[in-house]
C-alpha positions in Angstrom: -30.1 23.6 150.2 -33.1 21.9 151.4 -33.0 18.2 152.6 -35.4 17.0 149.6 -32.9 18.6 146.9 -30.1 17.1 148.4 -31.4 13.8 148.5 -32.1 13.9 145.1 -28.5 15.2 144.3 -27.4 12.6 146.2 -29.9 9.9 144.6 -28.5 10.7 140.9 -25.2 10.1 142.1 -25.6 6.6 142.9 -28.2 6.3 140.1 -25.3 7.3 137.6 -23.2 4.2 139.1 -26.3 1.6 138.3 -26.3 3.5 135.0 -23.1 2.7 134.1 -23.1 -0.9 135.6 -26.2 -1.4 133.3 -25.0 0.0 130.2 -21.4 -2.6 130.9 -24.1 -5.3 131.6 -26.5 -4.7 128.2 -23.0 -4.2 126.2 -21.6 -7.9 127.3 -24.9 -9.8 126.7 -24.2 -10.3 123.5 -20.7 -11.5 123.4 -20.5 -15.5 123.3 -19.3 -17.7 121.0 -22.5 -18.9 119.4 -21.7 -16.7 116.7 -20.9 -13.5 115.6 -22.4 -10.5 117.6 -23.7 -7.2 116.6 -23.2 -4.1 118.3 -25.8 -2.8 119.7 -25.1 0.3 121.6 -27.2 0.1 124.9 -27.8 4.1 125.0 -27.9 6.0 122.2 -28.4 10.3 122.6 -29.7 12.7 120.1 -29.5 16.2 120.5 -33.1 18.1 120.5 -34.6 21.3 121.6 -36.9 21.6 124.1 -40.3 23.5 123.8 -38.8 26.3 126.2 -35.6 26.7 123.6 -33.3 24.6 126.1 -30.9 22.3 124.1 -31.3 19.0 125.9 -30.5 15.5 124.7 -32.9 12.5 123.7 -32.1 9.4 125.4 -32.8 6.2 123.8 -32.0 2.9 125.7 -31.9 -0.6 124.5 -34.8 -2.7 125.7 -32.1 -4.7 127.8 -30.8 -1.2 129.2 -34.9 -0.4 130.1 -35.2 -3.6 131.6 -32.2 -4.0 133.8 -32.9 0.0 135.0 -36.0 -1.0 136.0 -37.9 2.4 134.7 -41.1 2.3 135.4 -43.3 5.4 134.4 -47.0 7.3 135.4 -48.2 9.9 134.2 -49.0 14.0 134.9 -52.7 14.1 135.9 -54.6 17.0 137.4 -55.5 17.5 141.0 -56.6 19.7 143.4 -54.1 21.3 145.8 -53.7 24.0 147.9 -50.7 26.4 146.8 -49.7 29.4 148.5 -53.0 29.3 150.8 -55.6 28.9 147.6 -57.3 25.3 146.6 -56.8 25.1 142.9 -56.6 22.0 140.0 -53.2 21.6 139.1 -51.3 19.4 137.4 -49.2 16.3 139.5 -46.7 14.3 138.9 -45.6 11.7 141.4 -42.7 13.1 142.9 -40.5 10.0 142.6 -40.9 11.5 138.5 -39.2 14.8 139.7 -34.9 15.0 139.5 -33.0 18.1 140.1 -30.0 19.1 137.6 -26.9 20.7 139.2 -28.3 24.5 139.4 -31.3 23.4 141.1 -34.0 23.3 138.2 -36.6 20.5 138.1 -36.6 18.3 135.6 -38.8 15.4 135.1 -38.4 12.6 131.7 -41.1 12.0 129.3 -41.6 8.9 127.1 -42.6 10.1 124.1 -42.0 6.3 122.8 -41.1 3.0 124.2 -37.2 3.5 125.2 -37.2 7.1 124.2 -36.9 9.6 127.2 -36.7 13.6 126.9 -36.1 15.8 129.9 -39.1 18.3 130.7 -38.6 21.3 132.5 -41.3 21.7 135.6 -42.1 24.2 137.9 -42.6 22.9 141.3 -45.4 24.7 143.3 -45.5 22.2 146.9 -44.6 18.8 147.4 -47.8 16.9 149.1 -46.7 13.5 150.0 -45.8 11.8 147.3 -47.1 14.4 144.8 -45.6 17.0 143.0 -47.8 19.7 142.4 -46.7 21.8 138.8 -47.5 25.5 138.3 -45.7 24.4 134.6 -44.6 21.5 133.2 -46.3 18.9 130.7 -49.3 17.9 129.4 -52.0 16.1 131.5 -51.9 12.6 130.4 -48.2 12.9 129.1 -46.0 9.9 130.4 -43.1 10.4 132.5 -40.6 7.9 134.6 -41.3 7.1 138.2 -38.3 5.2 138.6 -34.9 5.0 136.3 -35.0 9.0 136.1 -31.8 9.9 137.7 -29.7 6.9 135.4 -31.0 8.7 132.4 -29.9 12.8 133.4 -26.9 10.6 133.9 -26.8 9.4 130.3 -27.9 12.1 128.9 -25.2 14.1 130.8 -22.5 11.6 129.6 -20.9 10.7 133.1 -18.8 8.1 133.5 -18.6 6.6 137.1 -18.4 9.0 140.3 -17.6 12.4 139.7 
């Protein structure tokens, strides 16, 4: 396994902690005695299928849950990089946007809307600094998270605490 993957294996493990110390954090804000609270469920998941046929799940978070993750997003743009010895536009994504599942795939979340996130498969040609250079993957211009990804493929994949 090489050293990237397995720091980003590693990095969604402790991302999946702050997950779950956020979603205990956005559930308690509410509760006081100033009057009744409402339930608002800081993460809420929707099954959907990808454009590739892959059931995935839609993650929606509570503008608390968004705030206290911290996600911050950029978005795919095209670039010119060298891959497999020929210069060629391709699409980028910063690579901090780029999370790995548990058989190795890349992964990286889009935003179709304000709190809503969907996982996008990618193809990963060559990692160029801080770039992540696509051979597939989506849309130029489409937003995706910089920062916050690995808490939400720990949403979505419903774990609770270290595994």
């Amino acid at each position: 396994m090489n050293t990237q993957l397995t720091t980003r294996i590693g990095g969604t493990r402790r991302g999946i902690t702050v997950l779950l110390t956020v979603i205990a954090a956005s559930g308690l804000a509410g509760c006081s005695n100033d009057g009744p609270a409402t339930a608002v469920s800081p993460v809420k998941l929707t099954d959907v299928t990808a454009a590739d046929g892959t059931a995935i799940k839609q993650v929606t978070l509570a503008d608390r849950a968004v705030q206290r993750i911290g996600i911050t997003t950029g978005k795919v743009s095209r670039a010119s990089a060298t891959v497999a010895g020929a210069t060629a536009d391709h699409m980028v994504v910063p690579y901090a946007a780029v999370v790995y599942d548990s058989d190795g795939s890349a992964w990286t979340y889009t935003v179709p809307s304000p709190g809503t996130y969907v996982r996008a498969r990618i193809t990963v040609a060559a990692i160029e600094g801080e770039v992540a250079v696509l051979t597939d993957g989506p849309a130029e211009g489409t937003v995706v998270v910089t920062q916050g990804a690995p808490e939400l493929l720990g949403a979505e994949a419903e774990i609770a605490g270290e595994q």
